[in-house]
N, C-alpha and C positions, 0 to 999 in steps of 0.2 A: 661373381657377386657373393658378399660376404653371406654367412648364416646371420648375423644380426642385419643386413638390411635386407633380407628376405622377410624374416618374419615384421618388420616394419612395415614391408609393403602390403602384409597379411594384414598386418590389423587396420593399417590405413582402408584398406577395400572394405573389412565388416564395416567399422567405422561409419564410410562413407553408406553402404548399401541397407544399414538395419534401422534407420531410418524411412530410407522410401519402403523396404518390407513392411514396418509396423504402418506407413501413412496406406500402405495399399491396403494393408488388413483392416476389413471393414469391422468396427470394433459396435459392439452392440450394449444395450443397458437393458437395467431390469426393469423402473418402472417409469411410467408419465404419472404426470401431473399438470392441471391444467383445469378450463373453464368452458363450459357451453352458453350458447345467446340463442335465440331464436323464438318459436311462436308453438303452441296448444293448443289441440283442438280436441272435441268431444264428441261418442257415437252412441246414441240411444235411441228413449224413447221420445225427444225430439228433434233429432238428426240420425235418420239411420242410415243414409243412402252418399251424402254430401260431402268429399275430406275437403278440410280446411274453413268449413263453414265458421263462422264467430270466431274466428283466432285472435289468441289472448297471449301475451307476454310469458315468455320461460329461459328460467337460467340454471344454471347452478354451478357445479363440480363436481370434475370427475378424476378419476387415477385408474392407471392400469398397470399390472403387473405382464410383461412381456414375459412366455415362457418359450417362444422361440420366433423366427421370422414369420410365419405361418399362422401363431395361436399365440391368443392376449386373453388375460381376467379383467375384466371391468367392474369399479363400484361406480356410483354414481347417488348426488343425492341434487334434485332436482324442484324448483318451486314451479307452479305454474298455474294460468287460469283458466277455466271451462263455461263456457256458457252455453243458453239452446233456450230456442222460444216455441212453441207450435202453431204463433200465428198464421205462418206461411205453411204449415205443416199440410201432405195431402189428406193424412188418416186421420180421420175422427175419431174424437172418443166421447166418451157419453155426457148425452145432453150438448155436444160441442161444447165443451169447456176448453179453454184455454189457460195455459201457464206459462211462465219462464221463469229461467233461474241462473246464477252466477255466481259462480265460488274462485277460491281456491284450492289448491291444494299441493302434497308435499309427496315424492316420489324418492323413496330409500331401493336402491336396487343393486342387483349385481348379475354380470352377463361375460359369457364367452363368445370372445369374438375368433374369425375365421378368417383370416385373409386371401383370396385367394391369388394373389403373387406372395412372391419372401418379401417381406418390408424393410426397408434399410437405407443407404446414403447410395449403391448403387455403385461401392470405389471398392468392391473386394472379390475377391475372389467366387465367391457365393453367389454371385449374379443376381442378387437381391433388386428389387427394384425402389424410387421415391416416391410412384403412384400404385396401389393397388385398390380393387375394389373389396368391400366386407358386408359378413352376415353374422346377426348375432342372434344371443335367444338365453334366458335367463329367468329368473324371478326375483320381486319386489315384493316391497310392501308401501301403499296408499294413506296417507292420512289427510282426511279434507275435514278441517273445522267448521265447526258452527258460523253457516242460520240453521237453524230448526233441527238437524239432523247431522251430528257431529259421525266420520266417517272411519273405519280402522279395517283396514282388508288386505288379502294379496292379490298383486297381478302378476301376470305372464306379458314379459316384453319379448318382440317377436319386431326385426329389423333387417338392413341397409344401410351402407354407407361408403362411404371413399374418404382415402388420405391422402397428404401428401407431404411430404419432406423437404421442408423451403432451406432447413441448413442442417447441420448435422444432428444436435439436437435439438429443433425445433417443426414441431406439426403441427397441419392444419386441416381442415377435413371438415365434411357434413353430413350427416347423421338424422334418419328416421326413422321412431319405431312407433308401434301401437302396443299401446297395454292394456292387456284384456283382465278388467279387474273381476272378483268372485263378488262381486257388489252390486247390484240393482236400487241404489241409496245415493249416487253422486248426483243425481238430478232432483233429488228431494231437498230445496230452499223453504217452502211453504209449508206452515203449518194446518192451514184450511185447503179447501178448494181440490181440483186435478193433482193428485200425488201420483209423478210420473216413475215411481217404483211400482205402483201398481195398474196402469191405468183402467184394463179391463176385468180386473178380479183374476187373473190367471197367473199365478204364481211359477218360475221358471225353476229348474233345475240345475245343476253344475254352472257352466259357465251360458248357458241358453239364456235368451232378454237380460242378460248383465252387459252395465254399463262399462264402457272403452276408451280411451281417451290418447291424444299420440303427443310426440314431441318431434317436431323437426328444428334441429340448431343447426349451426357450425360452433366449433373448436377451435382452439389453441393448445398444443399443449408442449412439457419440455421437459428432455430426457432426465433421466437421475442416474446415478449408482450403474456406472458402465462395467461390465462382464469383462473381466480383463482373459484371455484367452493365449495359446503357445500359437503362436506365430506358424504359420503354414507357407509361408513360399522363402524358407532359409533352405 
């Protein structure tokens, strides 16, 4: 065999083989982007005990910046709505008074999430997996507009959730978190009567009798701007 149909047969093999090496390399990106749907719920001073009690419509968008299989930065900016009555409430408050109230409101936030499997398509080397479960925890900031008592605060969001990888880059997943805001104000609608920031004259500290409120959705979301990487099984 001649030296020119040797090396023929040399390049015919890379050729042929550096293809399925890149297809097996599981190729990873930097960020998502995507959409949340789901439902709002509120914990105070009249629901303190009950999740998911009055659930109200919630959406938004979100992006995350992937910093490895493992660990992601999440923003998020979130609308949703709260409400809460005391009719059925067990605690009295003075005179038995009674109120309710229903707002909106708007959730700017950002969180780091924790997977704990490697996230991925599950075709490389890295043993990554398409389902993992996750834990996050982060801070926002709350704004709920006027009736009566226009809202501007930070919360502490504190979570759960699961994903999963239906194709290469595209995920889907569900997600719950409670945000514990520095606000005892998001159940204040009325300008007369039970003002449920305050109800029994006892004024709370740090985050104590401040008002809470969670989001549970699911997702979509789809990869971007793929990490191009040197090839490991040449």
């Amino acid at each position: 065999m001649t030296f020119i149909n040797k090396t023929l047969i040399i390049f015919a093999a890379i050729t042929f083989t550096l293809p399925l090496s890149i297809q097996a390399q599981e190729l990873e990106y930097k960020m998502e982007l995507g959409g949340m749907l789901g439902g709002s719920f509120y914990m105070g001073d009249a629901n303190a005990t009950t999740p998911f009690k009055n659930l109200q419509f919630a959406g938004g968008a979100i992006a995350r910046y992937i910093i490895n299989p493992h660990m992601a930065l999440k923003a998020n900016l979130m609308m949703g709505g709260i409400s809460g009555s005391t009719d059925d409430f067990d605690n009295k408050y003075p005179e038995n008074e009674q109120t309710s109230f229903h707002r909106s409101l708007f959730d700017l936030g950002a969180q780091f999430e924790y997977n704990f499997w490697g996230y991925g398509t599950g075709q490389g080397y890295k043993g990554n997996r398409k389902f993992t479960p996750y834990i996050l925890g982060g801070m926002g900031f709350t704004f709920a507009p006027a009736p009566a008592k226009g809202v501007f605060t930070v919360n502490i969001p504190i979570g759960v959730g699961v994903k999963y990888k239906i194709a290469q880059r595209l995920n889907i997943g569900c997600e719950m978190t409670m945000r514990f805001s520095l606000s005892d104000n998001l159940d204040v609608t009325n300008k007369e009567g039970l003002q449920l920031s305050d109800p029994y004259g006892i004024k709370g500290n740090g985050i104590k009798n401040k008002d809470s409120y969670s989001f549970t959705t699911v997702f979509i979301t789809y990869d971007l701007y793929p990490k191009y990487r040197k090839c490991n099984n040449l």
